[in-house]
C-alpha positions in Angstrom: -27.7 28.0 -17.1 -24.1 28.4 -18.8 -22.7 29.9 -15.8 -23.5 27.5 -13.4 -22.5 25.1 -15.4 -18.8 25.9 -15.9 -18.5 26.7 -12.2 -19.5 23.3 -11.5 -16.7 22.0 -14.0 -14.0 24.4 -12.5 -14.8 23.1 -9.0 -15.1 19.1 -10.4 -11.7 20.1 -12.6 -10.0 21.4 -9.1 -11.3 18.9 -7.3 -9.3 16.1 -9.9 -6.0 18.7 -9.9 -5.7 17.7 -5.9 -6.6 13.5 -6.9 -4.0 14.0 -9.2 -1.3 16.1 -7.1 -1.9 13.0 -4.8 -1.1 10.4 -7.3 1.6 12.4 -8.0 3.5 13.0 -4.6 2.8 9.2 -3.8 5.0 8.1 -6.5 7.5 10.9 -6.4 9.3 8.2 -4.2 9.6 6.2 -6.9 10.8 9.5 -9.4 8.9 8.3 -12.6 5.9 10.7 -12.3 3.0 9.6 -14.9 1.9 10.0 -18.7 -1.0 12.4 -18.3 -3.2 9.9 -20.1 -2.4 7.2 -17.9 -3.3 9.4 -14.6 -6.1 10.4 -16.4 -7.4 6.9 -17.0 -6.6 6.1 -13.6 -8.6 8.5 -11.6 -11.4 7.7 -14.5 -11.5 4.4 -13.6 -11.4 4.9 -9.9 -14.0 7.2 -10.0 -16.3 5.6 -12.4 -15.3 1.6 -12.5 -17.8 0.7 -15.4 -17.6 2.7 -18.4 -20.5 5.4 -18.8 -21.8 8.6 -20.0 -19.8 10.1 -16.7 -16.4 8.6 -17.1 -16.9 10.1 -21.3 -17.9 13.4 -19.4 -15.0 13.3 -17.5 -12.4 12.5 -20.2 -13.9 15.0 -22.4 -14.9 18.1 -20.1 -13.3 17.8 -16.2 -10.0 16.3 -17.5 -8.6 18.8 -20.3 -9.5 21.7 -17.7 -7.2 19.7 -15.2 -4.6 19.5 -17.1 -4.8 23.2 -17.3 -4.3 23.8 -13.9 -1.9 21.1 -13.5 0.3 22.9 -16.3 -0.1 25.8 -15.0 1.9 24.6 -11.5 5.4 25.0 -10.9 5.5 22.5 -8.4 4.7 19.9 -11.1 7.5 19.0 -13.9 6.0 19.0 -17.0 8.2 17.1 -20.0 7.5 14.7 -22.8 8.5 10.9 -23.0 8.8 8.2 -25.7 7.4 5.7 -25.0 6.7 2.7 -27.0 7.2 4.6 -30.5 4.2 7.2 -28.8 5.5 10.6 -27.2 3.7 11.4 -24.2 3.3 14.2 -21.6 4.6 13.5 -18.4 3.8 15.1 -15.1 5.8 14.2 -11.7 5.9 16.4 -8.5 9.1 17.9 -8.3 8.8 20.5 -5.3 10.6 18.5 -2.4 9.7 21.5 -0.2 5.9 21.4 -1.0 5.5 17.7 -0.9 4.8 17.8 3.3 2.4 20.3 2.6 0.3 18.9 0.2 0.3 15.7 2.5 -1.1 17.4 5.4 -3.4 19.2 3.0 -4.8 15.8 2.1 -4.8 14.9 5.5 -6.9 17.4 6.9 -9.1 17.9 3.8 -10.2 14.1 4.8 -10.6 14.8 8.3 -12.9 17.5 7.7 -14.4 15.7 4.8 -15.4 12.7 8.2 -16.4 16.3 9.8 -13.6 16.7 11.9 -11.9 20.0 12.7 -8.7 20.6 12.1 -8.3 24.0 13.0 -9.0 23.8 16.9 -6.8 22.4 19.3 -8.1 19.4 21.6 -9.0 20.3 24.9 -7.6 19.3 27.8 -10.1 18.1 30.5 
């Protein structure tokens, strides 16, 4: 069904959003952010190395609703660079402020992804 569907490509595109807001904060040490087709490519090939039907999926359905949300974010800066004769979006993570909590969000969404819990405190014996 149509609904189902496009729920499963808004969870699939918000799902990417955080890959990408990942990507992004990691090299926000270096400042030069990324050309929204090369982040795209890169999370494509990391999540499907050979190309397929999934990573043409991905380029044409989950991406473009991405960058959506990603445009949508304040915390990223959104401009356009020449490069090589081509003019290209750029994204790069500009809230300093932010950037610890997106870390820890990453953190703890992989610790409860391994089924930890991050919300109780250990216990002392």
């Amino acid at each position: 069904n149509k609904r189902s569907k496009v729920s499963g490509l808004r969870k699939e595109a918000s799902k990417i959003q955080n890959i990408a807001y990942d990507k992004l904060i990691m090299d926000c040490n270096e400042g030069e952010g990324y050309a929204a087709l090369h982040l795209r490519d890169e999370i494509a090939h990391e999540l499907h190395p050979e190309p397929c039907a999934a990573r043409e999926r991905f380029n044409s359905m989950v991406w473009p609703r991405a960058v959506v949300l990603i445009r949508s974010d304040n915390r990223v800066t959104k401009t356009r660079k020449s490069i090589g004769g081509k003019s290209l979006e750029w994204f790069e993570w500009a809230a300093d402020s932010s950037r610890k909590s997106r870390r820890s969000l990453a953190a703890n969404t992989a610790v409860a992804a391994e089924g930890g819990n991050t919300t109780e405190k250990p216990k002392s014996e």
